[in-house]
C-alpha positions as CSV (number, residue, x, y, z in Angstrom):
1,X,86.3,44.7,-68.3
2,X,86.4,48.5,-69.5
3,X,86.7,51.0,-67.2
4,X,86.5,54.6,-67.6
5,X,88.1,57.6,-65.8
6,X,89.4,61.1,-66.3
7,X,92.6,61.2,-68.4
8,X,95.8,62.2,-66.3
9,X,99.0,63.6,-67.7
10,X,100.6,60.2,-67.7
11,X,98.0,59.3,-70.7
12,X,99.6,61.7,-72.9
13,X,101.8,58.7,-74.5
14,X,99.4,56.6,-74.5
15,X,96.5,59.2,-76.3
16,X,99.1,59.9,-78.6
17,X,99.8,56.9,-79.8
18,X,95.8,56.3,-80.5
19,X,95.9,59.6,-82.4
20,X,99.2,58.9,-84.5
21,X,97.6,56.0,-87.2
22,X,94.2,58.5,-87.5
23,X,96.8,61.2,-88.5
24,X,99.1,59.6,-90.8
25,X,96.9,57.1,-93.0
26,X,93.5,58.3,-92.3
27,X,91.3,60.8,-92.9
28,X,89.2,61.5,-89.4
29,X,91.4,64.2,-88.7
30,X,92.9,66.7,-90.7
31,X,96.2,67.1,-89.1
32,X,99.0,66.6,-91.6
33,X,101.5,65.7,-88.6
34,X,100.4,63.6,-85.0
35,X,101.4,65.3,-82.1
36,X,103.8,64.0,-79.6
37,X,103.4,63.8,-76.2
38,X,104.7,66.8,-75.2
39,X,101.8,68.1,-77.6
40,X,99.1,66.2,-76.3
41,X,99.7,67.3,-72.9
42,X,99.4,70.5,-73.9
43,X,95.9,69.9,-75.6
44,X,94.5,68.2,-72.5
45,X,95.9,71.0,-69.8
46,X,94.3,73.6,-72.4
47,X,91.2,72.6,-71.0
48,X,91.8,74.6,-67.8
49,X,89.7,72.3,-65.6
50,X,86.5,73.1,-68.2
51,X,86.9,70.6,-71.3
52,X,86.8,66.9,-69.8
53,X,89.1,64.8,-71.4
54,X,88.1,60.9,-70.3
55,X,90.0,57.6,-71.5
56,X,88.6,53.8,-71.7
57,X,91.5,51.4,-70.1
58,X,91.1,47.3,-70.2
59,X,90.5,47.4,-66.8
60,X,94.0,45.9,-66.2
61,X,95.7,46.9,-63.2
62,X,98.3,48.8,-65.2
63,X,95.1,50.1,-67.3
64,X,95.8,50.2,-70.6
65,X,94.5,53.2,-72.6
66,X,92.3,51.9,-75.6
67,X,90.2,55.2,-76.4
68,X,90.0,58.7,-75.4
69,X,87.3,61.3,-75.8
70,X,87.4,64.8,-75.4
71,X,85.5,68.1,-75.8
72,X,86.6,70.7,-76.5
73,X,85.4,74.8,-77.2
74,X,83.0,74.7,-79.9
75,X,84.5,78.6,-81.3
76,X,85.9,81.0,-79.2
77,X,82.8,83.9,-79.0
78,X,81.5,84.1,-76.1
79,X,78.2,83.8,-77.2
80,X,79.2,79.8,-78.1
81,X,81.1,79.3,-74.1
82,X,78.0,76.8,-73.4
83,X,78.4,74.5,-76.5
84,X,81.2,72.1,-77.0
85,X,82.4,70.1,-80.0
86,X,83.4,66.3,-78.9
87,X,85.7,63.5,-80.8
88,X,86.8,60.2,-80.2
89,X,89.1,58.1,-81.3
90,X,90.0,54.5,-80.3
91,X,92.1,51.6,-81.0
92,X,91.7,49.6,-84.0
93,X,91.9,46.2,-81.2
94,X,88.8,48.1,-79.0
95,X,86.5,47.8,-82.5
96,X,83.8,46.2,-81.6
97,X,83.9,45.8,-77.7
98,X,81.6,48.4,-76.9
99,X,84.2,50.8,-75.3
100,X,83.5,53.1,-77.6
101,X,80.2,54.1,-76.9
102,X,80.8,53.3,-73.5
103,X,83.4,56.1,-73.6
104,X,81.5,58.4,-75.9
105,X,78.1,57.9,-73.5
106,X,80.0,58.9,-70.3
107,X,81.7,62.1,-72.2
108,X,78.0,63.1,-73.1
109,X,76.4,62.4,-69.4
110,X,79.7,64.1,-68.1
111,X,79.0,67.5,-70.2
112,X,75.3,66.9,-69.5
113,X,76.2,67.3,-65.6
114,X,78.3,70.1,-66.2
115,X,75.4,72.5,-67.4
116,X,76.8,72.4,-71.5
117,X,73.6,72.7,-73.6
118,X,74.6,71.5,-76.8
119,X,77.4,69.1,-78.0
120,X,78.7,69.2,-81.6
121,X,80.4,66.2,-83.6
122,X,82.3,66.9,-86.5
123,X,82.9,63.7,-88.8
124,X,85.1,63.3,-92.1
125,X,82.6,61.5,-94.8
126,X,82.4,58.9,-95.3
127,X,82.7,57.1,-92.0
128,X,79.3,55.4,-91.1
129,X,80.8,53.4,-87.9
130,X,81.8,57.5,-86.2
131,X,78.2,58.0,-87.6
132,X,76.5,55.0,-86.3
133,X,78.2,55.4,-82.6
134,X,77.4,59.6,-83.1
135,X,73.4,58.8,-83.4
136,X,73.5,55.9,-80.6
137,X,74.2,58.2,-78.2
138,X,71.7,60.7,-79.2
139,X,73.4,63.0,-81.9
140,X,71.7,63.9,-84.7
141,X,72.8,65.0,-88.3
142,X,73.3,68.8,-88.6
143,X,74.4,69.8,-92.1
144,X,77.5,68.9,-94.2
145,X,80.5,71.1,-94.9
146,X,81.4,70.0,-99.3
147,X,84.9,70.0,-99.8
148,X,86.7,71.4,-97.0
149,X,89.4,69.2,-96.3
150,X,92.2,68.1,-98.3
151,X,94.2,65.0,-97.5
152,X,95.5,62.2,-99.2
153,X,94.8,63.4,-102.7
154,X,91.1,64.0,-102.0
155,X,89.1,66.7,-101.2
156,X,86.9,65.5,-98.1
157,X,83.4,66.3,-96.9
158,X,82.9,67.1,-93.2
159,X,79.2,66.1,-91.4
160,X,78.2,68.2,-88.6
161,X,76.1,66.2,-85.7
162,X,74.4,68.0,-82.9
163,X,73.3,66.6,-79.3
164,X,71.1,68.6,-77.1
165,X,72.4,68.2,-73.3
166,X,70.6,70.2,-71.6
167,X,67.3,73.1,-72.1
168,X,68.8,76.3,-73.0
169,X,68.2,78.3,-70.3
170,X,67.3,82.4,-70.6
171,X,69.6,84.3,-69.0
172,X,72.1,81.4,-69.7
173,X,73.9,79.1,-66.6
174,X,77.9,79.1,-66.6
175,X,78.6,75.2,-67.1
176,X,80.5,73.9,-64.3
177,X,84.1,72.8,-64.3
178,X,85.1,69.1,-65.2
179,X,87.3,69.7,-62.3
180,X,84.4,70.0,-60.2
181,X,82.2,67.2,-61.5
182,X,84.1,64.6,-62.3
183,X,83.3,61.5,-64.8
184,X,79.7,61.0,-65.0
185,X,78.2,57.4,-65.9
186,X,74.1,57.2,-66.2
């Protein structure tokens, strides 16, 4: 059984070690070097109580971390302080299980109860399984940055997929904290 929960410190290891194999062989992220724990810790605490970081366990009792998903600022005008960009990333073993969406769908009902009004998804192309699980849970296909990436002796194309949370709002609402909301499923 997967279960889903807000990521605690003690994850750090754990999300680290999802992220290291996307680093070093493939090309969904464009970081040259995983981060270590220490690192990641950082990265989820940056999110001052805002930025919800979640993680799928087995449902074991010792809960075993098989995906995170985070979001994160989208850029850092204030104009852009009610969208957010998202990512996953899960282990190659989850494939297929349906924790991935699972995860991804209560990261997007989570920012939806938060107040966010859009959510951005930025994928590496090719990658049509990110692409598939993106539109499933109601992203849609933005534009497409040519050759912006260069890793493993390619240049890479990044996609850019959009999901409206919430109505924009006029004057705008200040999303609420994660801290304050909690993990939201349905």
């Amino acid at each position: 059984m997967i279960a889903i929960r807000a990521a605690q410190p003690q994850d750090a290891a754990s999300i680290a070690a999802i992220y290291a194999p996307h680093v070093l062989t493939g090309t969904v992220s464009f970081e040259i070097e995983p981060p270590d724990t220490r690192a990641m810790r950082t990265r989820m605490a940056a999110g001052d109580g805002l930025y919800p970081w979640l993680v799928a366990t087995n449902g074991e009792p010792e809960g075993g971390v098989i995906g995170y998903a985070y979001a994160t600022r989208f850029r850092d005008r204030p104009a852009y302080q009610y969208v957010v960009e998202t990512s996953i990333y899960m282990t190659d073993a989850s494939r297929g299980l349906g924790a991935g969406r699972l995860l991804y769908e209560a990261l997007i009902d989570t920012l939806r109860a938060q107040g966010f009004v859009q959510a951005i998804g930025a994928i590496a192309l090719p990658n049509d399984h990110s692409i598939r699980l993106h539109e499933a849970v109601g992203f849609r296909r933005a534009g497409v940055y040519r050759e912006v990436g260069y890793k493993h002796g390619r240049w890479i194309d990044v996609g850019f997929w959009q999901c409206g949370l919430n109505e924009p709002r006029v004057p705008p609402v200040d999303p609420k904290r994660f801290a304050d909301v909690g993990v939201v499923r349905g």
